[in-house]
C-alpha positions, -999 to +999 in steps of 0.1 A: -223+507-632-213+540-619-188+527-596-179+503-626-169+533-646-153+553-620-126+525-612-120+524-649-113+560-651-094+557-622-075+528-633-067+548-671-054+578-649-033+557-634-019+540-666-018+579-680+012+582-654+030+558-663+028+564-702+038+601-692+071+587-676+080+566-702+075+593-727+095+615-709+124+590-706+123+582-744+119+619-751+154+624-739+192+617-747+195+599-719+234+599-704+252+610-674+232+627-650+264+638-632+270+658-664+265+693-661+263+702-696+243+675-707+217+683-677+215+722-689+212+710-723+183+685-720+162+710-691+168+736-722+155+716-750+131+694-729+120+714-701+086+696-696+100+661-698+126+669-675+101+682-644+081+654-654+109+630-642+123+651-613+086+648-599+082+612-601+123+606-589+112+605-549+084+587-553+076+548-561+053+529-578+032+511-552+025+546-538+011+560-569-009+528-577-027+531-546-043+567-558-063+554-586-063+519-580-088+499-550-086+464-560-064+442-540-059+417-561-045+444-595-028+459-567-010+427-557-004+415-592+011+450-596+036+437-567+041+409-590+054+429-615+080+452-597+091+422-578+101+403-610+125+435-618+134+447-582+129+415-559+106+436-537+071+448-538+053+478-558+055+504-521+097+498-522+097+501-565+108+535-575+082+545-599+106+556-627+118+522-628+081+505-628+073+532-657+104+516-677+095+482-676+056+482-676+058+505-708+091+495-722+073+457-734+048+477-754+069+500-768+078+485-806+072+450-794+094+432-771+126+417-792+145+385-787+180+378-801+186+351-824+205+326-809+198+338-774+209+364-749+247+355-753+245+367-783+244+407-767+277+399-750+293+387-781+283+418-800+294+436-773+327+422-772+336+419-808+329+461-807+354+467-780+379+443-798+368+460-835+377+494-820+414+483-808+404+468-769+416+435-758+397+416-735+411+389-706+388+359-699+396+342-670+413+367-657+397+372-616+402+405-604+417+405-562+422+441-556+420+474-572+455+491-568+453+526-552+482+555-552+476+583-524+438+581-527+434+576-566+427+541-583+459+531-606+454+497-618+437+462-605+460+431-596+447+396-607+450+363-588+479+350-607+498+381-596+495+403-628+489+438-626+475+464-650+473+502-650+453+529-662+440+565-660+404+551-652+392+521-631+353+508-637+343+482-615+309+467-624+309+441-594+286+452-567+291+479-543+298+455-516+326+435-533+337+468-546+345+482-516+345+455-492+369+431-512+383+448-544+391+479-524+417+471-495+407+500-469+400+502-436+371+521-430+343+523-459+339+556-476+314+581-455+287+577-491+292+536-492+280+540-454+252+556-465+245+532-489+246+505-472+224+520-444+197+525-470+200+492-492+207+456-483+212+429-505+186+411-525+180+372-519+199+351-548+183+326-566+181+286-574+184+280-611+170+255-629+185+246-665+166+217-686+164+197-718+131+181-723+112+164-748+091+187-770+060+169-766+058+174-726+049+212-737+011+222-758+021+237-789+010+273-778+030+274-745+041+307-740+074+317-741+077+333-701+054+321-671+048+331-635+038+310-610+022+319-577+004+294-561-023+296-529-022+333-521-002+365-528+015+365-496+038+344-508+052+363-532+086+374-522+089+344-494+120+320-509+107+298-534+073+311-530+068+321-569+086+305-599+101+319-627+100+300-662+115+312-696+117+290-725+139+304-749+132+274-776+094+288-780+113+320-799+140+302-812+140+263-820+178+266-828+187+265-794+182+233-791+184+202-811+152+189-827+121+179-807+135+193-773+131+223-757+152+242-733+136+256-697+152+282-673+135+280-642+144+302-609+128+315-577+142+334-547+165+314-526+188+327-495+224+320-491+215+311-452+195+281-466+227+268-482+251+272-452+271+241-437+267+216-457+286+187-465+288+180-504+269+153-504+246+172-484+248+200-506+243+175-537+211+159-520+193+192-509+198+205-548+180+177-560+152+178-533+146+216-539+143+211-577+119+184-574+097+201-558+101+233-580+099+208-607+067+194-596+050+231-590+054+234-625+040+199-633+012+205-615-002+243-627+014+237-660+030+208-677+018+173-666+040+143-676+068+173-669+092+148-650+094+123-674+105+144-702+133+153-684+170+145-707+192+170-691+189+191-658+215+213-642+206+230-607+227+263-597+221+277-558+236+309-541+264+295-541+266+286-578+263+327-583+288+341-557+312+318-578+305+321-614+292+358-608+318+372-584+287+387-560+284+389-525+262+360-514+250+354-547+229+386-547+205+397-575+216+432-562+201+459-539+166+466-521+159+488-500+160+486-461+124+501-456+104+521-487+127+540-497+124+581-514+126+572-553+159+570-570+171+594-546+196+573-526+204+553-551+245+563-558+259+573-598+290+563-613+314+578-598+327+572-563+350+590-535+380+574-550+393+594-577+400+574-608+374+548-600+337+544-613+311+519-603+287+504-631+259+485-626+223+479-608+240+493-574+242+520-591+214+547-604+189+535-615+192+504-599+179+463-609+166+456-646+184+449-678+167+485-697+182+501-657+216+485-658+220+489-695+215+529-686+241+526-660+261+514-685+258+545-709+261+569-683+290+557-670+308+560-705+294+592-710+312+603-678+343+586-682+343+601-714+337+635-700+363+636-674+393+623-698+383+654-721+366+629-749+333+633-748+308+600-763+286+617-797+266+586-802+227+587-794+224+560-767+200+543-773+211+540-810+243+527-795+222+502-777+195+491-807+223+486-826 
């Protein structure tokens, strides 16, 4: 009983940690850390909060865990849970990033758009358009156009150009600079970030339409699998991803169906020289047997109640999504320090900023949604207009 209690005690110091980053990170306007002013301004007004988080930026989560925490099995399914944000385990997590996640979801409930994610992007778009933007669809970027050192403008396939004072680039790091950017030699700090992170497997995407029935009327909305053992975990197509969307909100789909999203890890290489028919065959191999992993631990009859499927690979990503071999974005060579080599907005190219989870803090929606407001914040800062929205308002909004 002793030992009982101790583990528990251990175990609430370790949760303690976590709460106190999360805190600390909600405490604060969060915007540019690049931002002189803004970083006087918060250490003035928060000067607790901001130690807190300077502390805990080197370190990472599976590190920490491992002070208050002896099971293997918690510690494993805290793997779990950094690898569903970061694509790799608790030891190569930074622990700010775990704190976001593992406390955001209990913070106010987690919310769910009507009409589903999409939804955020249309917002989004009708604001830029509502405060005089315009916005191109179809429109593929080739290059960004630079003038003695400084980004100018981008050129698009069909030949068009466009200029400005300030270029963002939200592709990855690697396209950035290895396609978009037509240099030579890489910059000395895109060196150093590349010797520090690699990128991330993609993923095979499952899209379905089945018949209600197939699932028990309280199926959760998101599910997990790992099957046999947790060594598994970040091997492709070892664990499977499911969301069902229609559990939240029936109106995506017509009456008596259900939509499914399912995805797990899967590697460019494994995709490589095939013919289309090929190609064709091993997409409908793979999903089967994803398909029947899920049958199996979850939904029998699954197969059957099948009425539309769709199956996107690596491929399907670097395509639709303009990324580098499909990536889900950056890990880390070996465990890294933190957030520490993790790059901000702005780059060695004057004129030109970089938004997105290759940039600080890294992977996540709540992390790349941050990169998002600190790169406005400094774009708006260096053209002499400074944001005066609350962020996060910006964002609950």
């Amino acid at each position: 009983m002793k030992r009982m209690a101790s583990s528990n005690s251990m175990a609430n110091a370790g949760r303690f940690v976590l709460i106190e980053i999360f805190n600390a990170l909600n405490s604060l306007e969060l915007k540019s850390l690049e931002e002189p002013l803004y970083l006087f301004g918060q250490f003035f007004q928060k000067p607790l909060e901001c130690l807190t988080l300077a502390y805990y930026l080197p370190q990472n989560a599976g590190a920490i865990a491992r002070k208050y925490i002896q099971d293997p099995q918690l510690l494993s399914f805290i793997d779990a849970e950094c690898f569903i944000v970061s694509t790799v385990n608790a030891l190569q997590t930074p622990m700010i990033n775990a704190s976001m996640v593992l406390c955001d979801r209990h913070f106010g409930g987690i919310n769910y758009p009507v009409g589903g994610v999409g939804g955020i992007a249309k917002s989004l778009a009708k604001g830029l358009i509502d405060q005089g933007s315009q916005i191109l669809y179809k429109a593929n970027v080739t290059s960004i156009i630079t003038e003695q050192g400084k980004a100018v403008g981008v050129r698009l396939s069909d030949g068009r150009e466009f200029f400005a004072k300030t270029i963002i680039s939200n592709a990855t790091r690697w396209d950035t600079f290895g396609k978009l950017i037509k240099e030579e030699s890489l910059p000395k700090e895109e060196e150093n970030f590349q010797k520090v992170y690699v990128k991330a497997p993609s993923f095979l995407s499952i899209h379905m339409g089945v018949k209600a029935e197939v699932l028990p009327l309280d199926t959760d909305c998101h599910h997990f699998v790992l099957e046999d053992n947790w060594t598994k975990l970040e091997e492709p197509y070892g664990s499977i991803f499911l969301s069902i969307p229609t559990i939240l909100d029936s109106s995506l789909a017509p009456e008596g169906r259900h939509i499914l999203h399912i995805f797990t890890t899967s590697s460019m290489d494994d995709w490589k020289g095939l013919s289309r028919i090929e190609y064709e065959a091993k997409k409908q191999v793979v999903a089967d047997e994803i398909i029947s992993r899920l049958e199996k631990n979850l939904f029998p009859g699954l197969k059957s109640s099948i009425e539309f499927i769709e199956v996107g690979t690596p491929k399907t990503h670097r395509r639709y999504l303009a990324r580098d071999e499909g990536t889900y974005g950056p890990m880390p060579r070996s465990i890294p320090k933190g957030l520490l080599g993790m790059p901000f907005n702005t780059t060695s190219i004057d004129g030109l900023y970089c938004v997105g989870d290759s940039c600080f803090p890294g992977q996540g929606v709540i992390a790349v949604a941050f990169s998002g407001v600190m790169c406005a914040h400094r774009v708006a800062a260096d053209i002499g207009r400074p944001l005066i929205f609350h962020s996060w308002k910006l964002l609950a909004n």
